[in-house]
VEXVOSE-69486 format. One record per atom (N, C-alpha, C): atom name; x, y, z; residue number from 1. Coordinates in Angstrom, 3 decimals. Example, Ala and Ser with C-alpha at 12.3 -4.5 7.8 and 13.67 -1.06 7.14 Angstrom:
BEGIN
NODE atom        X        Y        Z  nr
NODE    N   13.190   -5.690    7.800   1
NODE   CA   12.300   -4.500    7.800   1
NODE    C   13.200   -3.300    7.800   1
NODE    N   12.850   -2.250    7.080   2
NODE   CA   13.670   -1.060    7.140   2
NODE    C   12.900    0.030    7.870   2
//
This chain:
BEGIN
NODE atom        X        Y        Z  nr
NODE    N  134.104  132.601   99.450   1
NODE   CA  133.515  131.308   99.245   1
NODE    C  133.058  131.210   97.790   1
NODE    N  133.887  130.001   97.125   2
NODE   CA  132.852  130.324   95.756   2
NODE    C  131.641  129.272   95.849   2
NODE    N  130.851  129.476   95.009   3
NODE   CA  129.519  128.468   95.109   3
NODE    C  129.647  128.025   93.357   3
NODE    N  129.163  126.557   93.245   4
NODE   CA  129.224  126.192   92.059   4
NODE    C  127.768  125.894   91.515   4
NODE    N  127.010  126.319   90.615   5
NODE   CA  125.417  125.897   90.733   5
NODE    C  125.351  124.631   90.237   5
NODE    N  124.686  123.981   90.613   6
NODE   CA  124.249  122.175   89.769   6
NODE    C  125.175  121.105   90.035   6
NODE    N  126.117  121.354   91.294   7
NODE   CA  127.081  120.527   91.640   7
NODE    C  126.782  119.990   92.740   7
NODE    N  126.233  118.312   92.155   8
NODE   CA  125.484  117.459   93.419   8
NODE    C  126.955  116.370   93.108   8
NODE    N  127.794  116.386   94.301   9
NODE   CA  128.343  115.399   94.699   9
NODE    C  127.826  114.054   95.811   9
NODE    N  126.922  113.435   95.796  10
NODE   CA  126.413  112.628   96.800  10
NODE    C  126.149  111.264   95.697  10
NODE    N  126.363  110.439   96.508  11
NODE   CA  126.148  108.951   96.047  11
NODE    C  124.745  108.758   95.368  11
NODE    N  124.700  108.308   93.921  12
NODE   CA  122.985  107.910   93.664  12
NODE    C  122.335  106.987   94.228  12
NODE    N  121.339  106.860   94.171  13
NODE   CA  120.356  106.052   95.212  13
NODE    C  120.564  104.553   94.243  13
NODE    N  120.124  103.503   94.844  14
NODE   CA  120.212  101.916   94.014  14
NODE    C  118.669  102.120   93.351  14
NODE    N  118.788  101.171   92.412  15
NODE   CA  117.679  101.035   91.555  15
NODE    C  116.896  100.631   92.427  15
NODE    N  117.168   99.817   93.124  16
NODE   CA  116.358   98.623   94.451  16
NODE    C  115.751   99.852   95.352  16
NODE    N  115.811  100.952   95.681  17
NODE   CA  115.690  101.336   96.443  17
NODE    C  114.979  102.587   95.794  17
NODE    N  114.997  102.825   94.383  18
NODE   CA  114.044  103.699   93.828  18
NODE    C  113.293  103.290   93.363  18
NODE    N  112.761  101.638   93.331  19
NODE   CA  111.944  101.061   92.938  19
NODE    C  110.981  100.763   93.806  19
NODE    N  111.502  100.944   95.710  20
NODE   CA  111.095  100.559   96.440  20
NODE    C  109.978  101.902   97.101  20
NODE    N  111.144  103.074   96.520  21
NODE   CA  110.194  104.088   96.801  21
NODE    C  109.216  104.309   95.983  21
NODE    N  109.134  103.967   94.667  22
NODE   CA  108.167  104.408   93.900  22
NODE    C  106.920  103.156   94.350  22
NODE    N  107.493  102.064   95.304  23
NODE   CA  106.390  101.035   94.829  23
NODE    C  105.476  102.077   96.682  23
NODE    N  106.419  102.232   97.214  24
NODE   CA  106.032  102.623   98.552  24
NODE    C  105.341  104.258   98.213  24
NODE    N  105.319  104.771   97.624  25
NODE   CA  104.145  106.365   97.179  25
NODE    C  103.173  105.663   96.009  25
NODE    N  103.221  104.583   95.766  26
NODE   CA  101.841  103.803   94.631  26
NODE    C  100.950  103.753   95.766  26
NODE    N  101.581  102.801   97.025  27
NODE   CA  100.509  102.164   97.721  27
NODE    C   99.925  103.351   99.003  27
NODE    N  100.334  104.740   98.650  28
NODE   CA  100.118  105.119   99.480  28
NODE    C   98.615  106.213   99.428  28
NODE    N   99.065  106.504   97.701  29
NODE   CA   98.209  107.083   96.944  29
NODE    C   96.565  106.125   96.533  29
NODE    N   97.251  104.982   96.709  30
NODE   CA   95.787  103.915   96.335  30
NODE    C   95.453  103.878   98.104  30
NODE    N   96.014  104.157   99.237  31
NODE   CA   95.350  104.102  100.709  31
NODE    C   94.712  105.001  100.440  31
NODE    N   94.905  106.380  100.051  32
NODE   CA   94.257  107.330  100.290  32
NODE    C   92.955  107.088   99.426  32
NODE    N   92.902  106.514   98.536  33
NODE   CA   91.251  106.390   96.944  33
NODE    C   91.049  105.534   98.159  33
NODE    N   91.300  104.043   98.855  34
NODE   CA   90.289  102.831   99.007  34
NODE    C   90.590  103.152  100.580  34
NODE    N   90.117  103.702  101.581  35
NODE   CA   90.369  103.753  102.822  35
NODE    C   89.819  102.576  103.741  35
NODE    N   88.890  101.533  103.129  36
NODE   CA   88.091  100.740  103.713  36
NODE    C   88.745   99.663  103.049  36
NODE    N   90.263   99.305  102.316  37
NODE   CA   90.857   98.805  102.067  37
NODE    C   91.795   97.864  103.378  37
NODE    N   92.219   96.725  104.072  38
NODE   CA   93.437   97.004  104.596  38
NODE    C   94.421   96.913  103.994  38
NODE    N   95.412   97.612  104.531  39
NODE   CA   96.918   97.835  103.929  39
NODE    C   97.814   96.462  103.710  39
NODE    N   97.565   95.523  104.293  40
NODE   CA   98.282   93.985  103.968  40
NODE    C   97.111   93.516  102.697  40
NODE    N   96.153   93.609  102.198  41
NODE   CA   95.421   93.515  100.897  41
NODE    C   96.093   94.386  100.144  41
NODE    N   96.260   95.800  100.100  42
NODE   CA   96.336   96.630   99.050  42
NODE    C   98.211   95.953   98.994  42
NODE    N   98.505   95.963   99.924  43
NODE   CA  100.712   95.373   99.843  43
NODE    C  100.353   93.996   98.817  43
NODE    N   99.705   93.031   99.775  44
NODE   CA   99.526   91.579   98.660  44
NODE    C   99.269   91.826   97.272  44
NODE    N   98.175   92.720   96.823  45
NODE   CA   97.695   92.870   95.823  45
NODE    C   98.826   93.714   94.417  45
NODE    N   99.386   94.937   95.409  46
NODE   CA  100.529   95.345   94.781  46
NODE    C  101.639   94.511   94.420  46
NODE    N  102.105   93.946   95.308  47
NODE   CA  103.190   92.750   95.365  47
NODE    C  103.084   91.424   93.563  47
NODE    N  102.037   91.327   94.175  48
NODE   CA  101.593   90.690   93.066  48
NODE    C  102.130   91.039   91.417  48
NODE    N  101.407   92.501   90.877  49
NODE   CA  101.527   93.155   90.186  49
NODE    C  102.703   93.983   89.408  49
NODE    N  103.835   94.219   90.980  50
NODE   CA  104.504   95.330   90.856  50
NODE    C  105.928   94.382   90.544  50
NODE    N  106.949   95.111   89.950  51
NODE   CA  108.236   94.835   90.081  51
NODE    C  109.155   95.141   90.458  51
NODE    N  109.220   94.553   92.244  52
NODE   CA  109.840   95.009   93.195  52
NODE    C  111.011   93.555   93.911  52
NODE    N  112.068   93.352   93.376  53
NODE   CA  112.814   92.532   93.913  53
NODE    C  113.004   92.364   95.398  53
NODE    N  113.694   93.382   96.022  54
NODE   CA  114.163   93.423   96.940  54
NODE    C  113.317   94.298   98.256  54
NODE    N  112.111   93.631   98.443  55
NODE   CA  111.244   94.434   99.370  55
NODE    C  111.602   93.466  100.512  55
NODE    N  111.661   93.410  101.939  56
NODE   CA  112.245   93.060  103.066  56
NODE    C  110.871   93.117  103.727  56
NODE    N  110.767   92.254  104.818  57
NODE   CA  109.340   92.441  105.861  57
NODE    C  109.565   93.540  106.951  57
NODE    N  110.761   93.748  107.332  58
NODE   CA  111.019   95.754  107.530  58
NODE    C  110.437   96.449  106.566  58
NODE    N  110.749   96.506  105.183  59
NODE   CA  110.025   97.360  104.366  59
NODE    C  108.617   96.838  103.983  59
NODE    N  107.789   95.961  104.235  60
NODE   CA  106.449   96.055  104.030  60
NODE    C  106.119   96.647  105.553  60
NODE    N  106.761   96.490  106.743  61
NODE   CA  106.529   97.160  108.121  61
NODE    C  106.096   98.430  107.856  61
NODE    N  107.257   98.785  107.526  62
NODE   CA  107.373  100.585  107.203  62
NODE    C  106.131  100.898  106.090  62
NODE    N  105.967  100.365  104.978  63
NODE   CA  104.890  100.998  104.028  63
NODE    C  103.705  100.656  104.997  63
NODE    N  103.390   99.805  105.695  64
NODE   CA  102.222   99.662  106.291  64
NODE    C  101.761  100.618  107.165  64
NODE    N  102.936  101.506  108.156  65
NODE   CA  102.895  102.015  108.909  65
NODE    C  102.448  103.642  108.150  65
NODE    N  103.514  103.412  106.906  66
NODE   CA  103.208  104.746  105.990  66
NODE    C  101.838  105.068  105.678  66
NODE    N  101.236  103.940  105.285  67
NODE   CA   99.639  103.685  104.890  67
NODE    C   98.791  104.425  106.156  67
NODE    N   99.015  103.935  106.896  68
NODE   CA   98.232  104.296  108.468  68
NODE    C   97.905  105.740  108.594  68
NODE    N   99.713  105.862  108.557  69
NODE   CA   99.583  107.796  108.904  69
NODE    C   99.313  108.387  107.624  69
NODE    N   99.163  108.391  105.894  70
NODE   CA   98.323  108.780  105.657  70
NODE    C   96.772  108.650  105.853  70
NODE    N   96.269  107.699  106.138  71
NODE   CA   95.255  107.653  106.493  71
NODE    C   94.752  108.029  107.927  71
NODE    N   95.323  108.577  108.463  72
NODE   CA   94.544  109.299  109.632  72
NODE    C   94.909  111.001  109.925  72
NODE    N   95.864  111.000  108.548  73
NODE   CA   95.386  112.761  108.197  73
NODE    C   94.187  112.713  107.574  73
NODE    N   93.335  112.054  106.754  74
NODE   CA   92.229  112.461  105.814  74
NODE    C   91.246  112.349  107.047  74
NODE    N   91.157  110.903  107.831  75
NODE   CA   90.287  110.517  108.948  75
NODE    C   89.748  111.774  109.717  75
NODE    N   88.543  111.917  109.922  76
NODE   CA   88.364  113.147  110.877  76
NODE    C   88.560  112.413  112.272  76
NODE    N   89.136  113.162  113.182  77
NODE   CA   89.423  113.210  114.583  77
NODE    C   88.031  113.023  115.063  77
NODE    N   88.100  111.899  116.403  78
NODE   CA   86.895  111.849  117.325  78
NODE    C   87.322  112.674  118.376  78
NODE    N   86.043  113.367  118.743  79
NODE   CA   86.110  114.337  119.503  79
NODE    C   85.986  114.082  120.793  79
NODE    N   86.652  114.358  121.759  80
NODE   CA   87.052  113.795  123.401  80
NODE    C   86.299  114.821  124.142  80
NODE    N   85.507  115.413  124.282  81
NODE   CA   84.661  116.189  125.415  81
NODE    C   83.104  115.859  124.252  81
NODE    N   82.049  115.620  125.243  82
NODE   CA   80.681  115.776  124.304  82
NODE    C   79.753  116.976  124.925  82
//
């Protein structure tokens, strides 16, 4: 078998879609600083600001949802037996 090092044959990603990720790890990193934020404020507010063409209401779904589950790793767990 030979192996070739640094040989990435795979399709590059669209600009649209590395723009979408970078706008989707901004808002995820500002959930985690403002937790008493909601996530359709911190999206509006980004939206606003950011330069993101092609964001879809599937993809504000998904960052919203992204927002959530970082935020309930930091959240401490309520405890179910007292």
């Amino acid at each position: 078998m030979v192996c070739e090092k640094n040989c990435h044959n795979h399709v590059q990603d669209s600009e649209s879609s590395m723009k979408r990720q970078q706008f989707n790890n901004k808002l995820k990193q500002i959930a985690m600083k403002n937790i008493d934020l909601k996530p359709a404020k911190l999206i509006s507010n980004e939206l606003s600001n950011h330069e993101v063409d092609t964001v879809t209401p599937d993809d504000i779904k998904l960052i919203r949802k992204n927002m959530y589950r970082i935020r309930s790793c930091v959240l401490s767990k309520l405890k179910k037996n007292v």
